[in-house]
DSSP file (Angstrom, degrees, kcal/mol; ACC not computed):
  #  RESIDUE AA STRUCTURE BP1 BP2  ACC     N-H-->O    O-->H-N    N-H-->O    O-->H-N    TCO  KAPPA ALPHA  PHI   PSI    X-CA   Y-CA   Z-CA
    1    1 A X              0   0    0      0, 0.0     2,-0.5     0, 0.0     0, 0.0   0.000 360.0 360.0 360.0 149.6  -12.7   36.7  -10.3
    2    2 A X        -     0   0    0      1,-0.1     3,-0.0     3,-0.0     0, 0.0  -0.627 360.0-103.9 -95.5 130.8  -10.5   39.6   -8.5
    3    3 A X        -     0   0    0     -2,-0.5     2,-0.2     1,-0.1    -1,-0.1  -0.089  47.6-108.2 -27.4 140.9   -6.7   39.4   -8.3
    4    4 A X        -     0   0    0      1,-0.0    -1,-0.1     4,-0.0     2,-0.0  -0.771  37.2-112.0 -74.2 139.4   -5.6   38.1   -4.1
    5    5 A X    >>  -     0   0    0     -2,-0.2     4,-2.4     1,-0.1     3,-0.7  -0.201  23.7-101.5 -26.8 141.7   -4.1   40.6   -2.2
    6    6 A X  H 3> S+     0   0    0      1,-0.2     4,-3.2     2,-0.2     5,-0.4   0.962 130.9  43.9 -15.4 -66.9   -0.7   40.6   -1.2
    7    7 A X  H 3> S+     0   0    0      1,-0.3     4,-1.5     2,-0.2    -1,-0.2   0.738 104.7  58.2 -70.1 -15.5   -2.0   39.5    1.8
    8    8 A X  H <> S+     0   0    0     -3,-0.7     4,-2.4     2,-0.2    -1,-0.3   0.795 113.2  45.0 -90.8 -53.2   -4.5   37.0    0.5
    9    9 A X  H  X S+     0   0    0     -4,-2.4     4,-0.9     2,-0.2    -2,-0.2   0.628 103.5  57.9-101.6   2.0   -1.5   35.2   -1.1
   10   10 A X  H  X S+     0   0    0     -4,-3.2     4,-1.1     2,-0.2     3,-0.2   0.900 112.2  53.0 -49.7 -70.9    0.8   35.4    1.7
   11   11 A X  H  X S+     0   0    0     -4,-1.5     4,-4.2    -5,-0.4    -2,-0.2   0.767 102.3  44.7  29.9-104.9   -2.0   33.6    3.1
   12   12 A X  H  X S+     0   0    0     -4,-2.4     4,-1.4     2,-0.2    -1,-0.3   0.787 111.6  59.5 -85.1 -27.5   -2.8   30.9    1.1
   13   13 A X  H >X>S+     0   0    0     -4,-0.9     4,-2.1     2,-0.2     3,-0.8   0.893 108.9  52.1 -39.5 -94.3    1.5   30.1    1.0
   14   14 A X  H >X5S+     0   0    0     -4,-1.1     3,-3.3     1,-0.3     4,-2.1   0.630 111.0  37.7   4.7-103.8    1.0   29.9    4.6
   15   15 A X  H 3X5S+     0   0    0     -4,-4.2     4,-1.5     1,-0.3    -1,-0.3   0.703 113.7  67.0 -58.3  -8.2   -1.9   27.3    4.4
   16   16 A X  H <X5S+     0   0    0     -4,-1.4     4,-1.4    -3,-0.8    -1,-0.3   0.735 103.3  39.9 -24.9 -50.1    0.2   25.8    1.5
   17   17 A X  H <X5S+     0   0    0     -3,-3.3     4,-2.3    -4,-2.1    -2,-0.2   0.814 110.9  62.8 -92.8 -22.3    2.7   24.8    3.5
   18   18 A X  H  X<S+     0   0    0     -4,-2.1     4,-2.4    -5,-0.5    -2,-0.2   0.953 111.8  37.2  -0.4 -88.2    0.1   23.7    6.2
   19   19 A X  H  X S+     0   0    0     -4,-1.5     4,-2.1     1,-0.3    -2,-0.2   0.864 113.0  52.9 -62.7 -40.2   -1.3   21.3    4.2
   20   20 A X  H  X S+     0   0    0     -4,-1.4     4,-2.8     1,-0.3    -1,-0.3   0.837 103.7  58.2 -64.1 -36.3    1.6   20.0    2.5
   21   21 A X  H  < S+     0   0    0     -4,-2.3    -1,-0.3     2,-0.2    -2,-0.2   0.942 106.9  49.7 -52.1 -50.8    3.3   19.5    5.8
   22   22 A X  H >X S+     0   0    0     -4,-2.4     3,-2.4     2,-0.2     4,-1.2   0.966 105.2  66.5 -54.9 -61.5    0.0   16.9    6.8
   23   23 A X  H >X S+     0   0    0     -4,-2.1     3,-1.7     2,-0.3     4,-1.6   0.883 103.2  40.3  14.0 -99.3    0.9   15.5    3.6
   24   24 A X  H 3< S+     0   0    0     -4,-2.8    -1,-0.3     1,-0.3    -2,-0.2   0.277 108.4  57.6 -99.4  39.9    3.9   14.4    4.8
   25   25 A X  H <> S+     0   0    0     -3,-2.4     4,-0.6    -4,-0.1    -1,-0.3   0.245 109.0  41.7 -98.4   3.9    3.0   13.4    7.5
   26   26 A X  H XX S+     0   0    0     -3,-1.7     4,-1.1    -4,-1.2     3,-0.8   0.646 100.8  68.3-107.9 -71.2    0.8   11.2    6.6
   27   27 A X  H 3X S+     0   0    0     -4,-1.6     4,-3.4     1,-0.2     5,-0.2   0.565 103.7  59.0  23.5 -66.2    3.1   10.0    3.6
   28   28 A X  H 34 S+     0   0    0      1,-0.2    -1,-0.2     2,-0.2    -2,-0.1   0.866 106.9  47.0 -22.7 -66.4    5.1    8.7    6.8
   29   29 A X  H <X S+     0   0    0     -3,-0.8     4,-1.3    -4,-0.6    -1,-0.2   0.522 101.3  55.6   1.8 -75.0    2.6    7.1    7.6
   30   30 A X  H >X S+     0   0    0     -4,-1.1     4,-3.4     2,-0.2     3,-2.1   0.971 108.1  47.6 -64.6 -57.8    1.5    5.4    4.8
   31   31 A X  H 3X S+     0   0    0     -4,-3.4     4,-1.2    -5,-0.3    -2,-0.2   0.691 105.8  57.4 -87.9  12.2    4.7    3.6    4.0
   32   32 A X  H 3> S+     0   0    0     -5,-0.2     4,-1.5     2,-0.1    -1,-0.3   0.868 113.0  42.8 -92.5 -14.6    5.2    2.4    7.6
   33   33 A X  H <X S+     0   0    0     -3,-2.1     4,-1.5    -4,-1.3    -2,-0.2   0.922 113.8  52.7 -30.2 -70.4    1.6    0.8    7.0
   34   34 A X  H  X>S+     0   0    0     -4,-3.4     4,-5.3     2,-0.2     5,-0.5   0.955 116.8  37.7 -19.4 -63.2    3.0   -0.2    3.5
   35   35 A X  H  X5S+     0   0    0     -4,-1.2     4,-2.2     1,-0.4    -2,-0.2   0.945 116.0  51.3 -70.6 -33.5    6.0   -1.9    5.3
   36   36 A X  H  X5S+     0   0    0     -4,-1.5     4,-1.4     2,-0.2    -1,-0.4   0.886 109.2  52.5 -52.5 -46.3    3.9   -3.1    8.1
   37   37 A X  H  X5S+     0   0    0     -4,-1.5     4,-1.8    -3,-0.3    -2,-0.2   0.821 112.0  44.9 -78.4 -52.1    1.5   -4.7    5.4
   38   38 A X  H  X5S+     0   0    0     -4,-5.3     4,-2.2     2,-0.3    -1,-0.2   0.820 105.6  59.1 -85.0 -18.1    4.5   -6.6    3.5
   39   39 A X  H >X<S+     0   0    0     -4,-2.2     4,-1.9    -5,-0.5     3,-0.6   0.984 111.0  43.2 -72.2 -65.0    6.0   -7.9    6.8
   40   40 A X  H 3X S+     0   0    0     -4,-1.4     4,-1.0     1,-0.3    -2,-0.3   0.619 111.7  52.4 -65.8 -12.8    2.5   -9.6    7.3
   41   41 A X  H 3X S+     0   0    0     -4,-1.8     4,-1.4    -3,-0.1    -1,-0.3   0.887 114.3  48.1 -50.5 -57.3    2.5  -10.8    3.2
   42   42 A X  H XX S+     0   0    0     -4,-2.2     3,-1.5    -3,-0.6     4,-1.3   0.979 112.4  48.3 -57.3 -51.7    6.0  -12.3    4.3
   43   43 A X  H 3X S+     0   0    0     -4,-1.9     4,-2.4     1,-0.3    -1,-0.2   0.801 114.1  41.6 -37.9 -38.0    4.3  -13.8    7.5
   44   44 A X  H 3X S+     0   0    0     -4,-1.0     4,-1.3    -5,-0.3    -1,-0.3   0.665 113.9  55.2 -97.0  -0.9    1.3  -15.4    5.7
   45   45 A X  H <X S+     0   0    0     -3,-1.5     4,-1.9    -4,-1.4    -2,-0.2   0.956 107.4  52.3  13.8 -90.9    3.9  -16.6    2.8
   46   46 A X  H  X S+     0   0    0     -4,-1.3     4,-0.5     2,-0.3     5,-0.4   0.910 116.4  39.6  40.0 -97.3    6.0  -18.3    5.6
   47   47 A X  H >X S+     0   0    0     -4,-2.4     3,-7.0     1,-0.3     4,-2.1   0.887 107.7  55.7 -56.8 -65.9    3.0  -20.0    6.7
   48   48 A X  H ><>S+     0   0    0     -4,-1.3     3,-1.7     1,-0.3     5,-1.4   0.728 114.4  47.7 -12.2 -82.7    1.2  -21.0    3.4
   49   49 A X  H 3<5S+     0   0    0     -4,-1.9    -1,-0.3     1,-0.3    -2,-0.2   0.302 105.0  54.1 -57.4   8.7    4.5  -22.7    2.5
   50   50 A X  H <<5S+     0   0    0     -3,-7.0    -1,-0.3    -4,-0.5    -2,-0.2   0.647 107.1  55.7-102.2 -13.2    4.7  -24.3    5.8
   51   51 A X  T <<5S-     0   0    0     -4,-2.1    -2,-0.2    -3,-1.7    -3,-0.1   0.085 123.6-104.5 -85.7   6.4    1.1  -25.7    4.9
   52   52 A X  T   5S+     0   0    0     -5,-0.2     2,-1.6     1,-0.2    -3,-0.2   0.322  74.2 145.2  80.6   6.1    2.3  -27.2    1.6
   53   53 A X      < +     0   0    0     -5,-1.4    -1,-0.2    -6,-0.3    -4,-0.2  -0.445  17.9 171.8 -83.3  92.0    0.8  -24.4   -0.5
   54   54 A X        +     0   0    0     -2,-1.6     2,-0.2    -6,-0.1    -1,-0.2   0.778  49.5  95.5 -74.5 -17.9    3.1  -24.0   -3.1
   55   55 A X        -     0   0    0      1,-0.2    -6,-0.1    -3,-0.1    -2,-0.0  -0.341  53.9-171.4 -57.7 116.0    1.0  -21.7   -5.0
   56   56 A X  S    S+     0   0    0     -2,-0.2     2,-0.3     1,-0.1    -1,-0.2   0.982  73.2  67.5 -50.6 -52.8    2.1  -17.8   -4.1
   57   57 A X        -     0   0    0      1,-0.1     2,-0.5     4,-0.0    -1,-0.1  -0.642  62.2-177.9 -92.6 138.8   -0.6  -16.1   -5.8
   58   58 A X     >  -     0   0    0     -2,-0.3     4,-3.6     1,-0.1     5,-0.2  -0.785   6.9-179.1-116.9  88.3   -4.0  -16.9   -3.8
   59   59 A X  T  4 S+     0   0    0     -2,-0.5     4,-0.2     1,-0.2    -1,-0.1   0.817  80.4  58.5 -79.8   2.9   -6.7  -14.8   -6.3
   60   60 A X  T >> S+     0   0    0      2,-0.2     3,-3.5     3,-0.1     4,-2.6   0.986 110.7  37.6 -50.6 -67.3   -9.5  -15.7   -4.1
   61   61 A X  H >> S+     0   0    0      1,-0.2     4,-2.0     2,-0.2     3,-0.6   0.923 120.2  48.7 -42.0 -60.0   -7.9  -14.1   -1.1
   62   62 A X  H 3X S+     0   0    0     -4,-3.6     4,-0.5     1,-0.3    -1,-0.2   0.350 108.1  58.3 -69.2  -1.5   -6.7  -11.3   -3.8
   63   63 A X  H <> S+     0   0    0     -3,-3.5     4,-1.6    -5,-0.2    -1,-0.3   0.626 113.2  38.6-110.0 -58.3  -10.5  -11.3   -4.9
   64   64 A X  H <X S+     0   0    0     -4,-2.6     4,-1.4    -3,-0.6    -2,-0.2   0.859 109.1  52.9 -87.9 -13.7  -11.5  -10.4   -1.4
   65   65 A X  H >X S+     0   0    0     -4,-2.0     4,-2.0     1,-0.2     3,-0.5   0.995 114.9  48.5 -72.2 -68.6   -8.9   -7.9   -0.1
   66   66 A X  H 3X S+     0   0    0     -4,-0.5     4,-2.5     1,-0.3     5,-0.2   0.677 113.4  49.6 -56.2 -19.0   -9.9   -5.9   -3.5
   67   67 A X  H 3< S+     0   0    0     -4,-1.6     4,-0.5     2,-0.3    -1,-0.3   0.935 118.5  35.2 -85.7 -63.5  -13.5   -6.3   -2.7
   68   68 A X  H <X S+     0   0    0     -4,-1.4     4,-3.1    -3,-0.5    -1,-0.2   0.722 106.7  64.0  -6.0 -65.4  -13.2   -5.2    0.5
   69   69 A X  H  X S+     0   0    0     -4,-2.0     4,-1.2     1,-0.3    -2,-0.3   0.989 109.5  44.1 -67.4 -73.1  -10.7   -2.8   -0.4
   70   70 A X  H  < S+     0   0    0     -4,-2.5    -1,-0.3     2,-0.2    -2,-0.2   0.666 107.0  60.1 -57.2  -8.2  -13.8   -1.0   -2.8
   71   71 A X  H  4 S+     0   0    0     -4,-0.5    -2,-0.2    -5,-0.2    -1,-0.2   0.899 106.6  46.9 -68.3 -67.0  -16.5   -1.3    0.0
   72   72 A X  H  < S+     0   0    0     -4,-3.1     2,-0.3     1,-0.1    -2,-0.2   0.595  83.3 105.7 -35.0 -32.0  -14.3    0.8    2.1
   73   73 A X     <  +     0   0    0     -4,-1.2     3,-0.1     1,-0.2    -1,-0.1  -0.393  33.7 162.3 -95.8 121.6  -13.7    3.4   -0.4
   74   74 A X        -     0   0    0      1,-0.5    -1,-0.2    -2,-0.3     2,-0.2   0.277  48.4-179.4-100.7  -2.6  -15.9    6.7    0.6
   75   75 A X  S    S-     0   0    0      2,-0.1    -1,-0.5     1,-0.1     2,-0.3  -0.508  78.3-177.3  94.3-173.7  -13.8    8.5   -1.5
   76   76 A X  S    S+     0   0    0     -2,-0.2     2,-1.2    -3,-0.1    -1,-0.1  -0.917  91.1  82.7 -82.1  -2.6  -12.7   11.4   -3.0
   77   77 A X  S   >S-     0   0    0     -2,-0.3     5,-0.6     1,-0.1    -2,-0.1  -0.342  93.1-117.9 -95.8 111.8  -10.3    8.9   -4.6
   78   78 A X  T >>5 -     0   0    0     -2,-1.2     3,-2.7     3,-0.2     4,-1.9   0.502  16.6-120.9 -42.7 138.4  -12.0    7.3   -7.5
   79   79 A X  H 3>5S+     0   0    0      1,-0.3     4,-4.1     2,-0.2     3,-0.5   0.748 108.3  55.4 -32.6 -67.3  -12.6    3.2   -7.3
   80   80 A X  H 3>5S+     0   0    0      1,-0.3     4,-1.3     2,-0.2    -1,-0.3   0.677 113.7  40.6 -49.1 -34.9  -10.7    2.3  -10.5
   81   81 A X  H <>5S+     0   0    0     -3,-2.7     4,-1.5     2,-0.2    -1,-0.3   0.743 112.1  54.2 -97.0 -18.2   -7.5    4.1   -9.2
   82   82 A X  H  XXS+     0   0    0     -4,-1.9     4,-2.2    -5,-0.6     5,-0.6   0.960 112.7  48.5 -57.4 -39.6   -7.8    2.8   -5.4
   83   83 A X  I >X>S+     0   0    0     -4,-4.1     4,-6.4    -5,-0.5     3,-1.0   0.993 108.7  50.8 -76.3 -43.5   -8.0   -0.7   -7.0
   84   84 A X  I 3X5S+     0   0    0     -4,-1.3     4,-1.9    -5,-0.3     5,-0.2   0.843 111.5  48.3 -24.5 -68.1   -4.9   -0.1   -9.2
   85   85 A X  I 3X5S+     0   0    0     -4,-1.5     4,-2.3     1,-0.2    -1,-0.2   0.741 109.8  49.6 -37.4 -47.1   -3.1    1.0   -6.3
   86   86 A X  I <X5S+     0   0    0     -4,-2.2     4,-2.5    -3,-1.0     5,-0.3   0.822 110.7  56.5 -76.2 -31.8   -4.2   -2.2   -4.1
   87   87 A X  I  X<S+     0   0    0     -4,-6.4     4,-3.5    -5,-0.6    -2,-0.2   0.966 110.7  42.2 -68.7 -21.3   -3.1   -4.4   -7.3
   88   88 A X  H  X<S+     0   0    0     -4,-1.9     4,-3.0    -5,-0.6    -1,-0.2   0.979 111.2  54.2 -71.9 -43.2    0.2   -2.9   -7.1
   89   89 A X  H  X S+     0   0    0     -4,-2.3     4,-0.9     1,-0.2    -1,-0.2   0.847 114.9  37.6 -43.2 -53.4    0.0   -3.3   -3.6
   90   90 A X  H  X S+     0   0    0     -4,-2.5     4,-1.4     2,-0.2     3,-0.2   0.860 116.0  57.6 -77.0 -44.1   -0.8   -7.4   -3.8
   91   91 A X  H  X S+     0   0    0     -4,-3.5     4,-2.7    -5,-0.3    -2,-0.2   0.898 107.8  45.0 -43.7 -53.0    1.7   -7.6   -6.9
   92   92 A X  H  X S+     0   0    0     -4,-3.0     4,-1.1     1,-0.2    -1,-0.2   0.723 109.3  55.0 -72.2 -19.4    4.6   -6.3   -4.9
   93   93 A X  H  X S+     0   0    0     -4,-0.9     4,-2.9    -3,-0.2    -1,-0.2   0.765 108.4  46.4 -86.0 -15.3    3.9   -8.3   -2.1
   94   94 A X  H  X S+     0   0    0     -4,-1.4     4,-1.1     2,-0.2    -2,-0.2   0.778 105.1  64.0 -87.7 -21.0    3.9  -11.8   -4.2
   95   95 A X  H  X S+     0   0    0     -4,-2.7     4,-3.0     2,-0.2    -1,-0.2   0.902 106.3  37.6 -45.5 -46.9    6.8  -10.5   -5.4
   96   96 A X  H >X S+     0   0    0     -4,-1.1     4,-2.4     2,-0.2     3,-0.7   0.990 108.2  64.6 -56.2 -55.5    8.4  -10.6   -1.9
   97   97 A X  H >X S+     0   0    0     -4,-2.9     3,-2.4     1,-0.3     4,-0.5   0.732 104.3  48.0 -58.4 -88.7    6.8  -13.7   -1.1
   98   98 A X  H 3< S+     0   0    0     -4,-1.1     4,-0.3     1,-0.3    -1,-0.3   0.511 107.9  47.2 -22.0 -46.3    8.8  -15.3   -3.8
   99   99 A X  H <X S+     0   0    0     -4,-3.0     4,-0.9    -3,-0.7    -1,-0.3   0.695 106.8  59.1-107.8  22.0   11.8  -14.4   -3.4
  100  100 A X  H <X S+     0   0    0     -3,-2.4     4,-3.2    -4,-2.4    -2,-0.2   0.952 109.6  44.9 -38.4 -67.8   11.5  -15.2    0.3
  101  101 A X  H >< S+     0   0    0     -4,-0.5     3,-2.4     1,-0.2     4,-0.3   0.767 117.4  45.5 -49.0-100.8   10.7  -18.9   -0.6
  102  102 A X  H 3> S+     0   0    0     -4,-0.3     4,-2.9     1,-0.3    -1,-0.2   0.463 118.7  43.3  -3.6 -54.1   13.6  -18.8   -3.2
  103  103 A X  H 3X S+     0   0    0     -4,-0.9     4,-2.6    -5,-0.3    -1,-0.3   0.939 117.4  43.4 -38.3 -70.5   15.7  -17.0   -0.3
  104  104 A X  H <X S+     0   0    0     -4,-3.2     4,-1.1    -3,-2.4    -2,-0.3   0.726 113.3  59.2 -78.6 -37.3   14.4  -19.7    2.8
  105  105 A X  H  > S+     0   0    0     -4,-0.3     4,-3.1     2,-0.2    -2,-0.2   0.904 110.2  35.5 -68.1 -57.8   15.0  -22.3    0.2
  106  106 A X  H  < S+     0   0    0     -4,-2.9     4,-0.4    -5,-0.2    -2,-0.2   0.905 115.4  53.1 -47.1 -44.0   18.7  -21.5   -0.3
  107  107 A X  H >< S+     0   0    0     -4,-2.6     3,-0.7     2,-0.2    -1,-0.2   0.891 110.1  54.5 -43.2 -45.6   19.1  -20.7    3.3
  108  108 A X  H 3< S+     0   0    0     -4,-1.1    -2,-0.2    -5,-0.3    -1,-0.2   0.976 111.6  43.2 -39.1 -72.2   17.5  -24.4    3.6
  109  109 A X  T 3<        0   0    0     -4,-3.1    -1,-0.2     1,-0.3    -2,-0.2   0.318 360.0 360.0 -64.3  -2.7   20.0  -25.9    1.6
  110  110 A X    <         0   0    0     -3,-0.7    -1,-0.3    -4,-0.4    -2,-0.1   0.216 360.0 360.0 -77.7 360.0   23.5  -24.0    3.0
């Protein structure tokens, strides 16, 4: 392969910073989804517990969002780390949902 040009790697800095800028904008993106995602975790939390379901974790439900979650995936990012990513995803949100109840329980009890 031949050395870039000057100009060749002027260039590609250029479309470096291109892409990396789309990057983060979608980064943005993402974690207002994220945040968007866990407000609706809190919501169905909330409700579950008004619905006597003391249980947080539901791994049916957590059975079909991952399920889902690998149909969708067209790629280029490989299944085993999209689901990682979605467990973390489901982890951190039963984590809120707990200490919401814990939270709305004290609140109860003031």
């Amino acid at each position: 392969m031949t050395r870039p040009t000057p100009a060749e790697r002027e260039a590609a800095a250029a479309e470096l910073a291109k892409v990396r800028d789309r990057i983060d904008v979608l980064d943005r993106r993402i974690v207002e989804l994220l945040g968007e995602r866990a407000e609706l975790g809190l919501a169905a939390g909330r409700v579950k517990a008004i619905a006597g379901r003391r249980a947080v974790r539901d791994s049916v439900r957590e059975r079909e969002v991952l399920l889902r979650v690998a149909m969708a995936n067209g790629g280029p990012l490989p299944q085993d780390g999209l689901l990682s990513i979605y467990r973390r995803i489901l982890a951190v949100t039963r984590a809120l949902e707990s200490r919401d109840r814990t939270h709305g329980d004290d609140a109860a009890d003031a």
